[in-house]
N, C-alpha and C positions, 0 to 999 in steps of 0.2 A: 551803181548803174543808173546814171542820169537820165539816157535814152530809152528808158524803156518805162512802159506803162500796166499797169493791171486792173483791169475791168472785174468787179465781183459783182453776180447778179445776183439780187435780194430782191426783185419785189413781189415774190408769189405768197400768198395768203395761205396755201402749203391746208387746203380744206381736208386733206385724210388724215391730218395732224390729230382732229377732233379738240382745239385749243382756241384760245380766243384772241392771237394774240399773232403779230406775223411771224411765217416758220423759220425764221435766222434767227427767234431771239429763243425758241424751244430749248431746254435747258440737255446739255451734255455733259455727262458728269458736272453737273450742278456748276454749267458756267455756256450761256450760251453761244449756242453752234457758230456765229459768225465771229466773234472774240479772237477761235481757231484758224480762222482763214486769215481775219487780218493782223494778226503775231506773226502767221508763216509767211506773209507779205514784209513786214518788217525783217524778220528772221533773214528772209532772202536776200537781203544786201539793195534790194531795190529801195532808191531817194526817192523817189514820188510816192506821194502819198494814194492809197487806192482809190478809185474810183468806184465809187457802189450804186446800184442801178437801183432805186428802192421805186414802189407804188401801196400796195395796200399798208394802210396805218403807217403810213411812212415816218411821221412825227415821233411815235415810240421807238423806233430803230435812232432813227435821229438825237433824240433825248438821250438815248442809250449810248452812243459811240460817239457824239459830238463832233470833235474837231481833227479827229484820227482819221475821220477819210473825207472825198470830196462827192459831194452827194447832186446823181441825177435822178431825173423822177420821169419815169414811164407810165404818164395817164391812162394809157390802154395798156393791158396784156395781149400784144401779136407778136410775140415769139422771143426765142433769144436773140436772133438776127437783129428783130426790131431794136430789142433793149441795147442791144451793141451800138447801133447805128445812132443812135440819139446821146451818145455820151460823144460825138465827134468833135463839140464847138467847148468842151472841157477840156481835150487835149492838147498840150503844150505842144508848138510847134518844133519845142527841140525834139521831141520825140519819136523814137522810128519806130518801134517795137508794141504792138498790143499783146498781152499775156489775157485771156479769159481764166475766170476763176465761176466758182458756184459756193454760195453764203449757206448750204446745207452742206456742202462733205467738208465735217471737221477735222478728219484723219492727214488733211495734206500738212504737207510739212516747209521749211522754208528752203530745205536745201532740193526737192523737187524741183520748187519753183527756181530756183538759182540756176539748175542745170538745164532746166524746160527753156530758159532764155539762152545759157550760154550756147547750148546746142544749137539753137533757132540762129542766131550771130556767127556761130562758125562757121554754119553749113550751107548757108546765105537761099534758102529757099525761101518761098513765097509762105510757107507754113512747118507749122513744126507740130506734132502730137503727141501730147502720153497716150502709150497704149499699157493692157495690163495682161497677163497673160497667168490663166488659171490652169493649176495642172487636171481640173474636170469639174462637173456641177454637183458632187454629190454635196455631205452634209453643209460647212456655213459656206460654202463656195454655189450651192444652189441659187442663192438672192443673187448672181450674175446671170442666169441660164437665161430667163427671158426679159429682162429692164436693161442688157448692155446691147448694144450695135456691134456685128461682127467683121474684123480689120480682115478686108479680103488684097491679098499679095497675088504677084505675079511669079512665076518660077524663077525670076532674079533677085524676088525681096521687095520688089516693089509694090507701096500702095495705089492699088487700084480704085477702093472705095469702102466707106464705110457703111453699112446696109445694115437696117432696123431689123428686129427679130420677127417682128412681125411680116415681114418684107422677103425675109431669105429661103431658100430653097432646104432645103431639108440636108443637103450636105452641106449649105453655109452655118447652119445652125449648130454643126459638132466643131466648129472654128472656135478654138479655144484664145484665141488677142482679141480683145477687146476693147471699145471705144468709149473712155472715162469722160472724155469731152473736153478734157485742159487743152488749150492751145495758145502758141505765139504765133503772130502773124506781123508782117512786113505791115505797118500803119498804112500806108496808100493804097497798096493791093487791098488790102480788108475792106477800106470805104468806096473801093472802086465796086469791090465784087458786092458788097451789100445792097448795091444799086439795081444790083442784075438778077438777084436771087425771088423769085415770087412764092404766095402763100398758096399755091391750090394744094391744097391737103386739106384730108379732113377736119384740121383744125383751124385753117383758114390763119392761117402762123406763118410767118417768116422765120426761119429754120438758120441755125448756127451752122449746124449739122450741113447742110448741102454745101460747102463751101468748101469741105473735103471735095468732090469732086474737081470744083475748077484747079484746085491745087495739085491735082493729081493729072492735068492736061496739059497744066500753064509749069513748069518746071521742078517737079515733082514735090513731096512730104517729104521731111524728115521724121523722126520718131526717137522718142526715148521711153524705157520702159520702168514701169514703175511698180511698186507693190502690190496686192489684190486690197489690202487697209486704206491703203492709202484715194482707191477708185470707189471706195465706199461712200455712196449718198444716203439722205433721211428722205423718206416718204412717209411714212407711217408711225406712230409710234412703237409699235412691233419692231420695228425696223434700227430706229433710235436703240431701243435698251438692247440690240442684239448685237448692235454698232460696240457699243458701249464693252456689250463681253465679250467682242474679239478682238478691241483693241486690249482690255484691259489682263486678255490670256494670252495677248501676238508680244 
């Protein structure tokens, strides 16, 4: 797939890690977490090489992965939107397709990514999403209950929006699809709508995330679904070695 493109974002310093070192390179099963992303980049059938968004200690990511991806650097951290937005002047004009990726969930695979595109090309929408769908939050399906955004549908299936846990109403919260954050997007629509998205939030961030919605007005989402492994991200070290023993029990 020559027309397509993948975005992996790396540049967070990942501070609840407690490490000194930035959080793509934290070791996973004794081989750092980004390593996983970009094999399942290759793995995926995808020609272009990825696109990694790095900032803190960018030099040691760099040393590390050398000439296997094509590296932008986001001076400031204002958001994923941001770091999306500033890889546009690396993109090949053959390219029609942006796939988002994240340099901390190592569990993706390539054949995810394979169909995250193929779907996105079929079904010619403006957006495409994995979603993940948990059969509840008890034991290791807990770490989804409050860090996923819950996929709220219409009585026909369709996505209405993706709303933050902190955000949803106490019956949105028992909405068991969930929003892992992988997405394909149309390249023109993406840089269009980046334009239009603003940071009033409390984190004063430019949001990936709000982008669900114009997709959801302007000719609707598509979606594929994917594993609960596979939507798994590292925050924490906790988090990591628990990664660790439900891939290595799934």
């Amino acid at each position: 797939m020559k027309n397509v493109q993948v975005v992996i974002l790396a540049g967070g310093q990942g501070k609840r890690m407690n490490m000194d070192m930035p959080k793509v390179l934290v070791p996973f099963h004794d081989k750092p977490m980004i390593d996983y992303v970009v094999e399942a980049v290759v793995h995926s059938g995808i020609e272009n090489k990825p696109i990694l968004v790095v900032g803190y200690e960018k030099e040691k990511i760099i040393n590390h992965l050398g000439d296997k991806v094509i590296y932008s650097v986001q001076e400031q951290q204002l958001g994923t939107g941001h770091a999306v937005k500033i890889t546009k002047d690396s993109i090949s004009d053959n390219v029609d397709y942006i796939i988002v990726l994240y340099g901390d969930q190592p569990a993706i695979t390539g054949a995810m990514i394979a169909n995250l595109s193929k779907t996105h090309i079929d079904k010619k929408m403006p957006l495409t999403m994995a979603t993940v769908t948990v059969p509840d939050f008890d034991d290791w399906y807990r770490v989804f209950h409050s860090s996923f955004s819950r996929i709220v549908r219409d009585e026909n299936g369709k996505i209405l929006k993706s709303i933050e846990f902190k955000d949803a109403t106490e019956e949105e919260k028992k909405i068991k699809e969930l929003n892992p954050c992988y997405f394909c997007f149309d390249k023109n629509w993406l840089f269009e709508k980046l334009e239009q998205i603003k940071n009033d939030n409390s984190q004063e961030e430019y949001y990936l995330t709000d982008l669900v919605k114009y997709g959801a007005l302007e000719g609707g989402i598509a979606s594929v679904a994917i594993s609960p492994e596979e939507a798994l991200g590292v925050n924490t070290i906790e988090q990591l070695r628990e990664l660790e023993t439900i891939i290595k029990k799934n």
